[in-house]
N, C-alpha and C positions, 0 to 999 in steps of 0.2 A: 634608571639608566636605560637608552634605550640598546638592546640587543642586535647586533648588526647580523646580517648573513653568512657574513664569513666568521662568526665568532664559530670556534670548533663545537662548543657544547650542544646537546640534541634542544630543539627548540621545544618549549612550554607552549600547547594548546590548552585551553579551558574552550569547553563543547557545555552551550548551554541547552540541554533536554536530552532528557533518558530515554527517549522513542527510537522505534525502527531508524530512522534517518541520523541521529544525533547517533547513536550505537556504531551505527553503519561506517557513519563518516570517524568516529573518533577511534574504529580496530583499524580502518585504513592509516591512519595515522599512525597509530601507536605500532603496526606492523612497517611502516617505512623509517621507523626510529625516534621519533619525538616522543617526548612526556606528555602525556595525554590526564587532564582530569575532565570528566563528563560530572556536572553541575545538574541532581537529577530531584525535579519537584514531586514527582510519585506521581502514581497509575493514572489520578484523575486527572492528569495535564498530558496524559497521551492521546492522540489521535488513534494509533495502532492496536490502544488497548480495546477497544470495539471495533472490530474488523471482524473479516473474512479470512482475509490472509491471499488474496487469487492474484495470480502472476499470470493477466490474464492481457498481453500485448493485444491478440487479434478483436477480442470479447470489448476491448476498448476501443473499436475502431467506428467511427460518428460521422458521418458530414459532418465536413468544417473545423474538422478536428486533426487536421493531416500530420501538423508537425508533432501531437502527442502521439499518435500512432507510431510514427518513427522512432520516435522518445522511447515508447516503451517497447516495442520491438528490438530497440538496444538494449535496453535496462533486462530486458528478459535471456539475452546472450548471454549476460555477465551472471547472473544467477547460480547455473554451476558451480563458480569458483568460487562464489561465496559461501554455500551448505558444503560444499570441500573442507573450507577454512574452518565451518565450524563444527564440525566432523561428528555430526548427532543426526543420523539417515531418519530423523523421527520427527524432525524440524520438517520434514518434506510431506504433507497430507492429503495430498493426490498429484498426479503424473497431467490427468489430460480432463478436460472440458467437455460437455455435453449441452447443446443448445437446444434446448424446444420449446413449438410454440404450439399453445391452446388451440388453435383456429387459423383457418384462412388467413385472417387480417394479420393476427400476432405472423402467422411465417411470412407474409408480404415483405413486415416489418424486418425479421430477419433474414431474409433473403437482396434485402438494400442494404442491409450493413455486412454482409458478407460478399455483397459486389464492390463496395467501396474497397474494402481489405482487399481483394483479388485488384481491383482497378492500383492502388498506390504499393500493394508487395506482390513483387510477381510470384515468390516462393511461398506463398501463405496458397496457393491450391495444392502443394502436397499436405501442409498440412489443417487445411480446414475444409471440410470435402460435405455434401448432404447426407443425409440419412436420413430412412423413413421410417413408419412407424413400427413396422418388425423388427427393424436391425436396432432399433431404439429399447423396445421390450426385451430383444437378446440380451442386450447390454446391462441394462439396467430394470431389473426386472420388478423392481420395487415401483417404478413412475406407472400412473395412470393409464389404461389401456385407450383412454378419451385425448392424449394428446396426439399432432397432426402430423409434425414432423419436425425435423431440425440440422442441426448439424453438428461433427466431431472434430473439436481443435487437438490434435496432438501435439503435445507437451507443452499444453497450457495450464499447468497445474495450481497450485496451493501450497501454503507453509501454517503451520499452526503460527497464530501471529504472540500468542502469550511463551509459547516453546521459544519461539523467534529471539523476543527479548532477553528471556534468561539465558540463552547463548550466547545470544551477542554480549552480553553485560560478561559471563564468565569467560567468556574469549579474550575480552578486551583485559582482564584482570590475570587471567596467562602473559598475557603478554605485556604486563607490566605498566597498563594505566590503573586508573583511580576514579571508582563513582562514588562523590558526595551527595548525600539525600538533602539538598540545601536548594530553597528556589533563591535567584539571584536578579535584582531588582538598580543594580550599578554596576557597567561594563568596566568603569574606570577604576574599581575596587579590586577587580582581579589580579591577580599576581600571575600574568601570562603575557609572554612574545605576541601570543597570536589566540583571537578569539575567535571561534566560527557559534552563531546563534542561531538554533538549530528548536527552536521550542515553540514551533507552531504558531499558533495565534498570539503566543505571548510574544511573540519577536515583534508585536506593532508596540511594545513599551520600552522594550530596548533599545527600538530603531525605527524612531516613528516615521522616517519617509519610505517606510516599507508598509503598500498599500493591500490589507487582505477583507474578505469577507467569511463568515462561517457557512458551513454548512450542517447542516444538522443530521444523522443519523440514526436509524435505529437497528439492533441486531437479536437475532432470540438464540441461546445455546441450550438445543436439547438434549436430554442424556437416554441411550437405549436402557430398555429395562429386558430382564430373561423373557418375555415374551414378546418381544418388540423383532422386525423384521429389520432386517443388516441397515446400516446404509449407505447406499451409493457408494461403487466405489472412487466415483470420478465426481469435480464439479459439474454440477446441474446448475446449468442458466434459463433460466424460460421466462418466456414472454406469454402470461395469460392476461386476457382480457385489455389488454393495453399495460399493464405495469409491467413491471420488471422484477424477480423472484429470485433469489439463487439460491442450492443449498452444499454447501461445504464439507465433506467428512473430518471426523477426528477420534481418535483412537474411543473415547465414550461417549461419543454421539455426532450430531449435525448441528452446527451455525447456519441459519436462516436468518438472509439478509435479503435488499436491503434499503430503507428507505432513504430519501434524502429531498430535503429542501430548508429553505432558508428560516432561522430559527425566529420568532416571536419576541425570545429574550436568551440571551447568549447566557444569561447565571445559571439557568437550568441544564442540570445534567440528568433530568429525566426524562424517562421515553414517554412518547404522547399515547392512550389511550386507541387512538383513529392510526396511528403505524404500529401498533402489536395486531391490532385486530386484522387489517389488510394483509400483514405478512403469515398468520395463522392460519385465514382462512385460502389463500394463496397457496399455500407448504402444502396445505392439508388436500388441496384440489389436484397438487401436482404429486403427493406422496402420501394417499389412504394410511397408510399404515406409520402415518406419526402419531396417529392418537394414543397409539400405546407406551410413545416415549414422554418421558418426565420434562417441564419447562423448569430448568435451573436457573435462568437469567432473563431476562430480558434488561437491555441496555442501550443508552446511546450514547453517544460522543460528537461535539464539532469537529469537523476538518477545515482547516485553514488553505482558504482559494484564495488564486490570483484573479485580475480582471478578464484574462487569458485564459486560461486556463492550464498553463503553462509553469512550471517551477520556477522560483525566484530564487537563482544558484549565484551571487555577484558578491565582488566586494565593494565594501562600505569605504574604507579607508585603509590607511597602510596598515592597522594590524584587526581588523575584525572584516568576518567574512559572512555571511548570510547562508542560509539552505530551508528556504522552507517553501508556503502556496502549492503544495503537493495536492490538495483534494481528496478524492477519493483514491490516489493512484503513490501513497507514500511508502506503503509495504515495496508496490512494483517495481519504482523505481528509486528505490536504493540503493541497489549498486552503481547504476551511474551515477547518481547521487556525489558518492564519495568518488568516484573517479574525476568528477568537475571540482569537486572540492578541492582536492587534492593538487589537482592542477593550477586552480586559482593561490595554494598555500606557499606552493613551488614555486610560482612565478613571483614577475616584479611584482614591488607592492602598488604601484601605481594603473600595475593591470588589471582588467576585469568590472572596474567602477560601471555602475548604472548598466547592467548586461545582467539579460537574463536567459538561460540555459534554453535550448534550440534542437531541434530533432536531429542534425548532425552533430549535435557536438560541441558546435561551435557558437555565436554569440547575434543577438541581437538586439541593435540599440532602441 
């Protein structure tokens, strides 16, 4: 029987995938009063579970990439109210960004993508400003005395992305949804008003005119040992040699990430050889004193892209809604996330078809 709008009772969503995104969207939910059940296949169908965690709007700023910059420049406002909501000050694992680069060429490098940010946000020179190689070593006394110089994003921080999940999972369970450990393989099977498919790369079997590709990553989690030097208290981005390096704190150690490119064969979910070694030697070039800490993981994970690069936030039909083609940027932008979602939930059912989610906000065909 179908469920009208005006029927008084709170509406049934089914959220299929247990990630950042799916989580994200299904407390928004179940915080504006619907019965919420998240449809959750386990760790190894998370994007998020190989992360960083970096809520990093300015650090994502690329030629040619204008309307994500805006995108996450939003997603990064809304951030606060979400570590509010889920009231665990230890989800939050650093405050602010530190950019440096090996050499001349590497800061050239970063010195364009910090004009671009300055060129498209006018308020991003309060907070992403140069620094040189003193005020670098002040900072962060642990980096390399050989790098050149860089720059400091204030309050472009990070979130423990595994802390992430089990907040959000026990948030959502406060507030009176439901996560089933079930992967779900027929929309039509569900016993829900309203469906939003929220599972990454698996959303091309649910919904096959939703168009993604993977990308492949790798990340290494080290743990300090008693004689291991602190680390960093801020994210470290650096540009040595032409790649790209970051290293993350967390309460027992640093995530060192990250690589990325298109995978060989989508079934493997393990890291290559040729991206442990480059990120190793990289960490190691930019923070001497890892050799003392222990390698507990090395990992990788697909991330599910769009042809854009852009999120794919639209509805399918009057009762299933889409949220994924996040990339590398699905930790970041999650809270907007769920606030398009939400909006598309709210509105007519015949709104939002074939749209997909826009640096304002708003929609493009």
């Amino acid at each position: 029987m179908t469920v009208h709008r005006s029927d008084p009772r709170p509406r049934a969503l089914a959220v299929i995938g247990g990630g950042v995104i799916g989580l994200t969207c299904a407390l928004a939910a179940a915080d504006a009063g619907r019965r919420v059940c998240v449809y959750d296949a386990g760790p190894h169908a998370r994007a998020a579970w190989v992360a960083a965690g970096m809520l990093g709007s300015l650090g994502e700023g690329h030629p040619g990439e204008d309307e994500l910059l805006a995108l996450s420049v939003d997603s990064v406002r809304r951030w606060p109210d979400l570590l509010a909501r889920l009231g665990d000050p230890a989800v939050s694992a650093a405050a602010d960004s530190l950019f440096v680069a090996g050499s001349s060429t590497d800061a050239e490098h970063l010195s364009t993508l910090a004009e671009f940010v300055w060129a498209r946000q006018p308020r991003a020179h309060d907070d992403l400003r140069p620094v040189g190689i003193a005020e670098i070593r002040r900072m962060e006394p642990g980096l390399s005395s050989r790098m050149h110089s860089g720059y400091l994003a204030v309050g472009e921080g990070a979130v423990d992305n595994r802390r992430l999940i089990d907040r959000l999972r026990a948030a959502l369970l406060d507030a009176g949804g439901e996560v089933v450990e079930q992967r779900v393989d027929d929309l039509g099977a569900l016993a829900a008003d309203d469906v939003l498919v929220a599972a990454g790369l698996g959303t091309r079997s649910l919904v096959p005119d939703v168009r993604l590709h993977a990308a492949k990553g790798e990340i290494l989690r080290l743990r300090r040992t008693r004689w291991s030097v602190p680390p960093p208290s801020r994210v470290i981005r650096a540009r040595l040699h032409g790649r790209s390096v970051y290293l993350v704190p967390r309460d027992d150690g640093i995530v060192v990430g990250a690589t990325q490119y298109e995978p060989f064969d989508e079934a493997s979910a393990l890291p290559e050889v040729g991206g442990v070694a480059d990120l190793l030697a990289d960490a190691l070039e930019l923070m001497p004193g890892l050799r003392t800490y222990e390698l507990t993981e090395a990992g990788a994970g697909l991330r599910p892209c769009s042809a854009d690069g852009l999120p794919i936030i639209r509805r399918v039909d009057e009762r299933v809604v889409v949220a994924t083609g996040h990339g590398r940027n699905g930790i970041l932008l999650a809270p907007y996330t769920a606030d398009r979602v939400m909006t598309l939930l709210d509105g007519p059912a015949e709104a939002g078809r074939d749209e997909v989610a826009t640096s304002t906000g708003g929609v493009k065909r």
